[in-house]
C-alpha positions as CSV (number, residue, x, y, z in Angstrom):
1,X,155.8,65.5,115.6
2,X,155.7,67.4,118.7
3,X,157.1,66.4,121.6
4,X,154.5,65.0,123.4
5,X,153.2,62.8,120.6
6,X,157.3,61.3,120.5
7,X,156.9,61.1,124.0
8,X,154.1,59.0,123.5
9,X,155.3,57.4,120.5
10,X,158.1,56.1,122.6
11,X,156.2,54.8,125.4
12,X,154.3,52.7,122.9
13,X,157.6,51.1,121.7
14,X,159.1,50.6,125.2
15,X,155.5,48.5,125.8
16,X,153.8,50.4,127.9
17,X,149.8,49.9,127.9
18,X,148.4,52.5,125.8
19,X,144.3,53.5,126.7
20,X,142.5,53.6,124.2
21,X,145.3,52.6,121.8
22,X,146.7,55.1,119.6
23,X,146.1,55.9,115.7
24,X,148.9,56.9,113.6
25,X,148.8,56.6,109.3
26,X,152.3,56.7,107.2
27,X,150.9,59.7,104.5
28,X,153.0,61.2,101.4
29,X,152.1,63.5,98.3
30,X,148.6,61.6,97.6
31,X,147.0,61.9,100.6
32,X,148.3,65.3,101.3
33,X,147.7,66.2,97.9
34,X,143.8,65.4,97.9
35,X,143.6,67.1,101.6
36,X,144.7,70.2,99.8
37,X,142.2,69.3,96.7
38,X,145.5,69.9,94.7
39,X,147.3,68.2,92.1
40,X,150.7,65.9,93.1
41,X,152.3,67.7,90.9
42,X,151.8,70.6,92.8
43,X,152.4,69.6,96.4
44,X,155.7,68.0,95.3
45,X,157.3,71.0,94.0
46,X,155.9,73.8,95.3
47,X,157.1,74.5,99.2
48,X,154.1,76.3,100.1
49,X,151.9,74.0,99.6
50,X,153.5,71.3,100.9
51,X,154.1,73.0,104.0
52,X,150.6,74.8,104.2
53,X,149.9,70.6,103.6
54,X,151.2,69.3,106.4
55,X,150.0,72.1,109.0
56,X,146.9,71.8,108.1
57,X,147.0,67.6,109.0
58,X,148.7,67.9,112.0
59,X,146.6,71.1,113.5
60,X,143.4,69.3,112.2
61,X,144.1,66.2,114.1
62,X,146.1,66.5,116.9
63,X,145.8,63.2,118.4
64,X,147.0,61.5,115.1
65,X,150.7,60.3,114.5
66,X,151.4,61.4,111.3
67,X,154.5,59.6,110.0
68,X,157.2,60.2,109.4
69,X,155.9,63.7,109.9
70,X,157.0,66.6,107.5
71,X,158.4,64.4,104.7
72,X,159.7,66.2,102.2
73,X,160.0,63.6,99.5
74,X,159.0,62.6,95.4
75,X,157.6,59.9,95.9
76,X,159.8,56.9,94.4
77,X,161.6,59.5,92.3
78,X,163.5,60.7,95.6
79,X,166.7,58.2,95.3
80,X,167.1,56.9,92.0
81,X,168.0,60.6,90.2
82,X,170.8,60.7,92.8
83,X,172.8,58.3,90.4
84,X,171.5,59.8,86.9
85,X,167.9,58.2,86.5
86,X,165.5,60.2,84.2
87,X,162.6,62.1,86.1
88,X,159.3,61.6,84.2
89,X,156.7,63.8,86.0
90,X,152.7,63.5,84.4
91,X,150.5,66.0,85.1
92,X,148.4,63.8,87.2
93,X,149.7,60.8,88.7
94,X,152.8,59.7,90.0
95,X,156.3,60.9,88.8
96,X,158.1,57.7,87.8
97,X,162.0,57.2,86.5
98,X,163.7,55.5,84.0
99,X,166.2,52.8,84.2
100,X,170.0,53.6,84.4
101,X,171.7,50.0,84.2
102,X,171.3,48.7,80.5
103,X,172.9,45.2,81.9
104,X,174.3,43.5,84.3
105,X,177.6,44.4,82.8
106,X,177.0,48.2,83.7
107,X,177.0,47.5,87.2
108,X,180.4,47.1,87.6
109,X,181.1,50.5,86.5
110,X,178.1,52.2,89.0
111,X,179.4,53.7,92.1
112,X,177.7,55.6,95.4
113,X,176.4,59.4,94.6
114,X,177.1,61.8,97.0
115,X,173.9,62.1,99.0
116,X,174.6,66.0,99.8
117,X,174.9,67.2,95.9
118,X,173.2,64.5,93.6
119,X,170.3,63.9,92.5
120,X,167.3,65.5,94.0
121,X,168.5,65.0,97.4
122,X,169.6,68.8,98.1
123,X,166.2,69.8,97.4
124,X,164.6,67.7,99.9
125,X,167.2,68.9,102.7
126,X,166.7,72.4,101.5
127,X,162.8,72.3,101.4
128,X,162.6,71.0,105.5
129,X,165.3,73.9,106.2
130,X,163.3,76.5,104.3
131,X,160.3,75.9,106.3
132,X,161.9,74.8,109.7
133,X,160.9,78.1,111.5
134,X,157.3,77.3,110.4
135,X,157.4,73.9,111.7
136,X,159.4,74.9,115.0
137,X,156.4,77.3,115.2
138,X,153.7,74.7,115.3
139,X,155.4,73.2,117.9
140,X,157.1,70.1,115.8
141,X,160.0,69.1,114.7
142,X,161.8,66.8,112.0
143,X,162.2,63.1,113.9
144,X,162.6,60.6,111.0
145,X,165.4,60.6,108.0
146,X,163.9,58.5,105.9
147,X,164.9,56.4,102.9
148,X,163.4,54.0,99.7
149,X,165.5,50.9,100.8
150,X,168.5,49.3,98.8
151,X,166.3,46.7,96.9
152,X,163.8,49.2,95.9
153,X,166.4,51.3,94.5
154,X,168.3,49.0,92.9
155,X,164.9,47.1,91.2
156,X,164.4,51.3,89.5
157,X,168.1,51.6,88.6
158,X,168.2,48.1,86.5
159,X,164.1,47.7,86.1
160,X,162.3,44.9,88.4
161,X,162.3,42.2,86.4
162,X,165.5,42.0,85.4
163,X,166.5,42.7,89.0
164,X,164.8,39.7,90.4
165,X,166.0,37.4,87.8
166,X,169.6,38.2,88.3
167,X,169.4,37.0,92.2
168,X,169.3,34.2,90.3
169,X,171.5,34.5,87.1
170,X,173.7,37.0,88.0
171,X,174.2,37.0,91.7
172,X,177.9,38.6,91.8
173,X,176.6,41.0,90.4
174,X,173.3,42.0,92.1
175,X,175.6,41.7,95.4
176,X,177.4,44.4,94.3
177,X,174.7,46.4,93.2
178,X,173.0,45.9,96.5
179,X,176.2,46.6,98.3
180,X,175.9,50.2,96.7
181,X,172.6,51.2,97.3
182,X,172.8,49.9,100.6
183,X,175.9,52.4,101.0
184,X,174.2,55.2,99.9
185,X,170.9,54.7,102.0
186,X,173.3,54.9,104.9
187,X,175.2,58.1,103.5
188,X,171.5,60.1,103.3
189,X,170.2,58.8,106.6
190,X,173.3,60.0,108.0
191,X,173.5,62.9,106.1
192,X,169.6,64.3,107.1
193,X,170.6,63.6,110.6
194,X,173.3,65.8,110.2
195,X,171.7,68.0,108.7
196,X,168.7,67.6,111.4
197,X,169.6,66.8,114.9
198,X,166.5,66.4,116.0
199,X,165.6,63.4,114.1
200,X,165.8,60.5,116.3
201,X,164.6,57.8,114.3
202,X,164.9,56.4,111.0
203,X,162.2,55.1,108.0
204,X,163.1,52.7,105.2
205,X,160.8,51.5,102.8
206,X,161.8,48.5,101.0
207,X,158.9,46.8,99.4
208,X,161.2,44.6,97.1
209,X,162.2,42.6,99.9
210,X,158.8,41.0,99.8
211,X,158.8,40.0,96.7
212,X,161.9,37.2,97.1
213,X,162.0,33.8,99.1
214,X,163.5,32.7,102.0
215,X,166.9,32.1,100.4
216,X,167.3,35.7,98.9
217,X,166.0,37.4,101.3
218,X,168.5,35.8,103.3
219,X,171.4,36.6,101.1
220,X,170.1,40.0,99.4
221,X,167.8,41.4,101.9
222,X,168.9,40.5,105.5
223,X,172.4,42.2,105.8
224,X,171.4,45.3,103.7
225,X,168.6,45.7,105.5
226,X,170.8,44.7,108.9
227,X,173.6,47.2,108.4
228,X,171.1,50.1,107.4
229,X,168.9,49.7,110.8
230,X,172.2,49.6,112.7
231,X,173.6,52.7,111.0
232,X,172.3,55.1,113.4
233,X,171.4,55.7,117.0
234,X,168.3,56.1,117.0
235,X,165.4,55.5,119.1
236,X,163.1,55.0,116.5
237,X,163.7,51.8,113.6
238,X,160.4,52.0,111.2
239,X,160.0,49.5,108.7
240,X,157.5,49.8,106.0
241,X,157.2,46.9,103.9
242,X,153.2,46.0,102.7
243,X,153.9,43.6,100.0
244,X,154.2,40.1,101.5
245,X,155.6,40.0,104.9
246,X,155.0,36.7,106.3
247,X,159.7,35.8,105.5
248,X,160.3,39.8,106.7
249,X,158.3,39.8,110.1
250,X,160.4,37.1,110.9
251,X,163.8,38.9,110.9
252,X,162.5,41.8,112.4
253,X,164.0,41.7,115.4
254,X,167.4,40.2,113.7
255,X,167.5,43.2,111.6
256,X,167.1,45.8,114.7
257,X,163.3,46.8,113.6
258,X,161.1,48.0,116.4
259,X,158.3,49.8,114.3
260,X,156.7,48.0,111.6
261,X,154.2,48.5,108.7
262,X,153.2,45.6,107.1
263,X,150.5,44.4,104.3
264,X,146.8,44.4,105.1
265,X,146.5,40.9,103.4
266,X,148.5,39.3,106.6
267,X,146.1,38.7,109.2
268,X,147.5,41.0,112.5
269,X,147.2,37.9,114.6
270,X,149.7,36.1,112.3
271,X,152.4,39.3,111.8
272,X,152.5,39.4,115.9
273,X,153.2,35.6,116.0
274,X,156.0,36.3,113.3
275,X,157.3,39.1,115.2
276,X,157.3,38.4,118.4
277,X,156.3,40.8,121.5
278,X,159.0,43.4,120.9
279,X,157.7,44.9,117.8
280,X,155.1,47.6,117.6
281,X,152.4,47.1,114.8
282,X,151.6,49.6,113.1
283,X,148.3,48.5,111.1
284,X,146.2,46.9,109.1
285,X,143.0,48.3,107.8
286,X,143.2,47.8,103.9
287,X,144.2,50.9,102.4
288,X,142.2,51.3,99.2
289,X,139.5,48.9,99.6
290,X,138.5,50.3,103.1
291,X,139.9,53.4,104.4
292,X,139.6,55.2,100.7
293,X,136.9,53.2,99.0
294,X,134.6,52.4,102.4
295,X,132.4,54.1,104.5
296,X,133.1,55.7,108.1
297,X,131.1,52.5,109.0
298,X,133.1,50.3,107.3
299,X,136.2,51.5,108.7
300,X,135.5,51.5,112.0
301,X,134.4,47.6,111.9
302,X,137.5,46.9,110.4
303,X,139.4,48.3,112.6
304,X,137.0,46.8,115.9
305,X,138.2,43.1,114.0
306,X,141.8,43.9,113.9
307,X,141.3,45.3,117.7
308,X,139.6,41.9,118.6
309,X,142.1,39.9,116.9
310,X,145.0,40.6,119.8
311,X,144.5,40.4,123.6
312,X,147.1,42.3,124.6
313,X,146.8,45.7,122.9
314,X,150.7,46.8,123.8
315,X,153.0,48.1,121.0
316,X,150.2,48.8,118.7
317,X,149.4,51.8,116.8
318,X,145.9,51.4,114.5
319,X,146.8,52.2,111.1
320,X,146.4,51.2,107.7
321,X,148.3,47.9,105.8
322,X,150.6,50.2,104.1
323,X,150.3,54.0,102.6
324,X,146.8,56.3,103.4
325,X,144.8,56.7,100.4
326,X,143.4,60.7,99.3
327,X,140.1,59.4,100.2
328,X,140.8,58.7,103.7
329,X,139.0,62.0,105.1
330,X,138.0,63.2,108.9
331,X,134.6,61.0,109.5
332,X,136.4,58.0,108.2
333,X,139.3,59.4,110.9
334,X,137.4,59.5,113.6
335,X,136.3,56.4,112.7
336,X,139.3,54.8,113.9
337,X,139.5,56.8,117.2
338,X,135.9,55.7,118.4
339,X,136.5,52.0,117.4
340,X,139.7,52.6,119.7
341,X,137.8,54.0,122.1
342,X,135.0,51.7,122.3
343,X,138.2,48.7,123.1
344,X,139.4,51.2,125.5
């Protein structure tokens, strides 16, 4: 991001009124991926193209917050190597991993990877330093570390299922697991801001925590999630969680969240009731159905009923209920900007 768009980015999260109100999307590999007319496979390990990627997104649309901005990441692959998961990278599609943790027995013997030689976590760090002239250049630089959250870590390192069943049967256990992940997603946020002093904010994306009730997500989710957000000094706190949200969006502010990305199957009304005032919104056109699958027409009414469901447009940023699909192309962006503007 340059430093006008943080600039701005920050005004909207101190609350100040925002005419017409801004349009940011959280894009990775896919969506940069079909911008390129490439495959994922591609754009996630070749440096070139991810950076010729990214350029071409933020010189295309200027007046667009693309977030985090720069990510250099593999998709969910980027944390779960770090402590011996297998890599298993298709040709087309998604690379995925393999469980490490045969039982709940083998927990006791897992401990934190070191975030600055493990896994694929140099490669990341080395792929924003290779390019950083380039991106200095275009008059950006790297603001967010970002980070798959403890639960979404520790749901690939023992499987899901048997990770949500042991909140349940094996709690000891999955508070220790927890306890470890949720180390080592402070260790790399700390370690890319080291590595990258200009970063002045922090993303976590922990879809897992939507997935448990109000009990665990007291015991599992809240202090993990609690100590990672307070980890840092940062301006910036972006959660991205778009499975259900109703139980999350009311901890935001406990858990020291004041950016939030939430599912497009909560009404925006309803998150901002959850939330309270102090959380900026960052949503919640349906991904698939509407910003890939729709037409520009179709996207821009959805956004005009989101817009029309809050009075007061502060701490708002027009987006999409969770990740930007490939489809999601310039009319269907521009879309968004005139239905902003016509609120304006």
């Amino acid at each position: 991001m340059t430093d006008q768009q943080w600039a701005v980015l920050l005004q909207i999260l101190d609350g100040q009124s925002m005419d017409p109100v801004p349009i940011g999307f959280l894009v990775d590999g896919p969506w940069f991926a079909g911008l390129q007319q490439v495959r994922l496979i591609d754009y996630l390990t070749d440096s070139r193209v991810w950076l010729d990627a990214n350029l071409r997104a933020v010189q295309r649309f200027p007046d667009v917050l693309w977030l985090p901005g720069f990510w250099a990441e593999f998709g969910m692959i980027s944390n779960p190597p770090s402590f011996g998961a297998k890599c298993v990278w298709p040709q087309d599609g998604f690379p995925t991993c393999e469980p490490v943790l045969r039982g709940f027995e083998d927990i006791a013997d897992l401990q934190v990877p070191d975030v600055r030689t493990d896994g694929l976590l140099p490669l990341i760090v080395s792929r924003i330093r290779q390019n950083l002239s380039a991106i200095h250049d275009a008059g950006h630089k790297i603001r967010f570390a970002a980070a798959h959250g403890p639960l979404t870590i520790g749901s690939y390192l023992l499987d899901h299922t048997p990770f949500f069943m042991g909140m349940r049967t094996e709690p000891a256990a999955m508070d220790r697991l927890i306890e470890i992940t949720t180390q080592f997603v402070i260790d790399w946020l700390r370690w890319q801001k080291e590595c990258f002093p200009t970063i002045d904010g922090i993303l976590v994306l922990e879809d897992m925590m939507g997935f448990v009730g109000q009990q665990d997500f007291r015991r599992f989710a809240l202090p993990a999630m609690t100590r990672i957000f307070a980890s840092l000094d940062v301006s910036v706190r972006f959660l991205h969680n778009d499975a259900a949200g109703l139980i999350t969006a009311q901890h935001l502010t406990e858990m020291n969240v004041n950016l939030f990305n939430f599912s497009f199957e909560h009404p925006i009304a309803e998150i901002r009731r959850l939330a309270g005032d102090g959380v900026t919104l960052l949503g919640n056109i349906p991904p698939r159905d509407v910003l890939g699958l729709g037409s520009a027409q179709d996207v821009r009414q959805h956004a005009a009923d989101i817009l029309s469901q809050l009075p007061d447009h502060r701490r708002l940023i027009l987006s999409g209920g969770g990740f930007t699909p490939p489809d999601f192309d310039a009319a269907k962006i521009a879309a968004c900007g005139q239905a902003c503007r016509d609120h304006a």
